[in-house]
C-alpha positions as CSV (number, residue, x, y, z in Angstrom):
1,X,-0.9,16.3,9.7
2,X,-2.3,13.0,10.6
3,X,-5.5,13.4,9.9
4,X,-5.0,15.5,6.6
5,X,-2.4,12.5,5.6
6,X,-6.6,10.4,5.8
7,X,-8.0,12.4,4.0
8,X,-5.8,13.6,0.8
9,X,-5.9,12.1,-2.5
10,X,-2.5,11.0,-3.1
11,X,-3.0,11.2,-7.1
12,X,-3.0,14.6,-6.1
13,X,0.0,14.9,-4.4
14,X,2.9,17.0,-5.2
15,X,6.7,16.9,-4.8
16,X,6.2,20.2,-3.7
17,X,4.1,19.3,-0.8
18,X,5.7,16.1,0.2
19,X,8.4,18.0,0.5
20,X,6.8,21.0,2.8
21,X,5.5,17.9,4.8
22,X,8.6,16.0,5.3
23,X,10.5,19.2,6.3
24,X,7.8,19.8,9.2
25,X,8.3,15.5,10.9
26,X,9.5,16.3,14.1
27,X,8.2,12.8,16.1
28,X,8.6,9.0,14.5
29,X,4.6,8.6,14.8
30,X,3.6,11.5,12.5
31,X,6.6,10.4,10.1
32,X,5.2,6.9,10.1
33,X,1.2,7.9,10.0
34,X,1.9,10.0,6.8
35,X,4.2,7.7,5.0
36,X,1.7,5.2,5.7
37,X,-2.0,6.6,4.6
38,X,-0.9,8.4,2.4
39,X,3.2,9.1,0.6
40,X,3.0,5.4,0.0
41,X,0.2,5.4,-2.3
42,X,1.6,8.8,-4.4
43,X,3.1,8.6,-7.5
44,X,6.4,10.0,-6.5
45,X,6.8,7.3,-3.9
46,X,9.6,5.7,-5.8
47,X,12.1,8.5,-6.5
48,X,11.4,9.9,-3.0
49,X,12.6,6.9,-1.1
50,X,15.7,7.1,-3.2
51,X,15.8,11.5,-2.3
52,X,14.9,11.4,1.3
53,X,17.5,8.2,2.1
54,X,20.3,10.6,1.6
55,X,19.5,13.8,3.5
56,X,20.8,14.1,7.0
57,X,17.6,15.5,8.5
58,X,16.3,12.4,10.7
59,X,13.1,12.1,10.1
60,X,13.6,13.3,6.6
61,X,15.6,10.0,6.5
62,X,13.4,7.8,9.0
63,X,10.4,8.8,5.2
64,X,12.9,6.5,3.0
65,X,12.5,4.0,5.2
66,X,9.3,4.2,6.7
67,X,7.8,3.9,2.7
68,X,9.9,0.8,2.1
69,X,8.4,-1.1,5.1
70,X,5.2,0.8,4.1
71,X,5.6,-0.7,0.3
72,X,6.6,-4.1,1.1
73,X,3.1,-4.1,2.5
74,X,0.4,-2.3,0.8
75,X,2.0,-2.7,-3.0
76,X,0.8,-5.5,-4.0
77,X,1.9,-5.1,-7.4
78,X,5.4,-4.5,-6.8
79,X,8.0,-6.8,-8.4
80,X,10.6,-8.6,-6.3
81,X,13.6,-6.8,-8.4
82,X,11.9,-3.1,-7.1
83,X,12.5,-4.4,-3.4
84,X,15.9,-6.2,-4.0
85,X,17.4,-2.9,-5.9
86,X,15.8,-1.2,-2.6
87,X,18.7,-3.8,-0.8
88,X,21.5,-1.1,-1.5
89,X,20.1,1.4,0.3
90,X,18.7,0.1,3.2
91,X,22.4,-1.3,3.7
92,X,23.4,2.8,3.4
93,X,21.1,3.5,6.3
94,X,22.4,0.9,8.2
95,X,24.8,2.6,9.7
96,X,23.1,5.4,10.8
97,X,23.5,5.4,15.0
98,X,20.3,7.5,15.2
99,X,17.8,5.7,16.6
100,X,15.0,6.4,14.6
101,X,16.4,6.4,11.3
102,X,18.1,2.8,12.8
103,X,14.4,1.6,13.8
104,X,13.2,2.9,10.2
105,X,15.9,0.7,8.7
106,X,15.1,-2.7,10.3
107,X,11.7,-2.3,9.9
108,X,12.2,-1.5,5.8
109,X,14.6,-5.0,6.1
110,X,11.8,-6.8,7.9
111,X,9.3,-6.3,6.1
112,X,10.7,-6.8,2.8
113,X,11.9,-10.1,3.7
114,X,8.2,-10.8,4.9
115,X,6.7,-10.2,1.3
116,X,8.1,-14.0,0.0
117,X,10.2,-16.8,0.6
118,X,12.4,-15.1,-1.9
119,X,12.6,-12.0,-0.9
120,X,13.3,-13.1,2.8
121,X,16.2,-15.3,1.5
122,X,17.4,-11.9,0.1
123,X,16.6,-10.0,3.3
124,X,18.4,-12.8,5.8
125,X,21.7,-12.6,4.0
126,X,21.0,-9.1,4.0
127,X,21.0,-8.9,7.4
128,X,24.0,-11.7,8.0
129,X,26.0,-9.4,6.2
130,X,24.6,-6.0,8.4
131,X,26.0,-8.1,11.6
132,X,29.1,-8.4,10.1
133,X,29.9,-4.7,9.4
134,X,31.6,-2.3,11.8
135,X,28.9,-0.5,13.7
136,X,26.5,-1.0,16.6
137,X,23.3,0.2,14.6
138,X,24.2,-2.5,11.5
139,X,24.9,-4.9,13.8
140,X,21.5,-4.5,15.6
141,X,19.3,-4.1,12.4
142,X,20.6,-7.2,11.7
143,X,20.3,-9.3,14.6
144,X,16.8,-7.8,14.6
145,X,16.1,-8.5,11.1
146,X,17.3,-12.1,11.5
147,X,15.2,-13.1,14.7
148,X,12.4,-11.6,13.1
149,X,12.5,-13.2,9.7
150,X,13.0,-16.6,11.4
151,X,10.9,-16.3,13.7
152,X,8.1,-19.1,14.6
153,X,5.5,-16.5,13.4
154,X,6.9,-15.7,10.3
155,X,7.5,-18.8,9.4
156,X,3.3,-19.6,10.2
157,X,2.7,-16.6,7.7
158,X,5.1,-18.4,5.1
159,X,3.0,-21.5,5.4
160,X,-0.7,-20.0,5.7
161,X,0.7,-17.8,2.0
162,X,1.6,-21.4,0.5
163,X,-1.7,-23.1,1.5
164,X,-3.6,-19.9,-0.3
C-alpha cells in the first residue's frame, strides 16, 4: 500500500478508494506513508479530514490527523483561516486516550502552529487550553505541543522564514 500510495495519481483518486484504503490501516506507518504521498494531495482531502475525524476506527481517525500535519506542510497554498477552522477538531481528538489517534493529534497541532508566527500564536493557546481540560491524552498533546512550538529550534525556523 505504500508503494502504490508513490505511485498513484492523486487527481485520480476516488472517495471510493480512499475509503477501501482507510478501512484496510492496521499500523500508524502505512496510515502515515499514504496520508502523506499521496490522500494529501487529492481533491477530497478537505472533506475527508472532516469524515474520518469522527469515526471510531483508530487508524480511520489517526487519517484526519495525519492529513492535517501532512497539510500544514506540503499545501503551500492553504490559507491560515483553513488551518484555524481545522482548530475545532483537532480539540475533538484531543481527548481520544488511544495512543495513536493521541500522537496523530499533537502532531496535526504541531505542525500547524509551525506554518507562521500566526498560526503558532493560535496553536499555543490551543494547546494552553488542551492542558487545561480533563484528560490525560489533552493534557499531554498539549504539553507536547507547547515544548515543541517554543522550542529553541522552532523558534531558529521562525527567524531563518523572516530573513527569506
Amino acid at each position: 500500500m505504500i508503494l502504490a500510495s508513490m505511485v498513484d495519481i492523486p487527481d485520480e483518486i476516488t472517495e471510493e478508494q480512499m475509503e477501501a484504503w482507510v478501512q484496510d490501516f492496521d499500523s500508524w506507518d502505512v496510515c502515515d506513508q499514504v496520508c502523506m504521498n499521496l490522500f494529501d494531495r487529492t481533491p477530497l482531502v478537505w472533506k475527508k479530514i472532516h469524515d474520518w475525524s469522527d469515526r471510531e476506527q483508530e487508524f480511520v481517525k489517526r487519517a484526519a490527523y495525519a492529513l492535517i500535519a501532512c497539510l500544514a506542510v506540503h499545501d503551500k497554498g492553504a490559507s491560515d483561516d483553513v488551518f484555524i477552522s481545522l482548530i475545532p477538531v483537532i480539540k475533538a481528538g484531543a481527548t481520544d486516550n488511544r495512543n495513536y489517534v493521541k500522537k496523530a493529534v499533537s502532531w496535526a497541532l504541531r505542525n500547524t502552529g509551525k506554518r507562521n508566527l500566526e498560526l503558532n500564536t493560535v496553536a499555543l493557546a490551543t494547546a494552553r487550553e488542551l492542558r487545561g481540560i480533563d484528560s490525560s491524552s489533552a493534557r499531554w498533546i498539549g504539553s507536547d505541543a507547547i515544548r515543541d512550538l517554543t522550542s529553541d529550534a522552532t523558534k531558529r525556523r521562525f527567524e531563518r522564514m523572516k530573513s527569506r
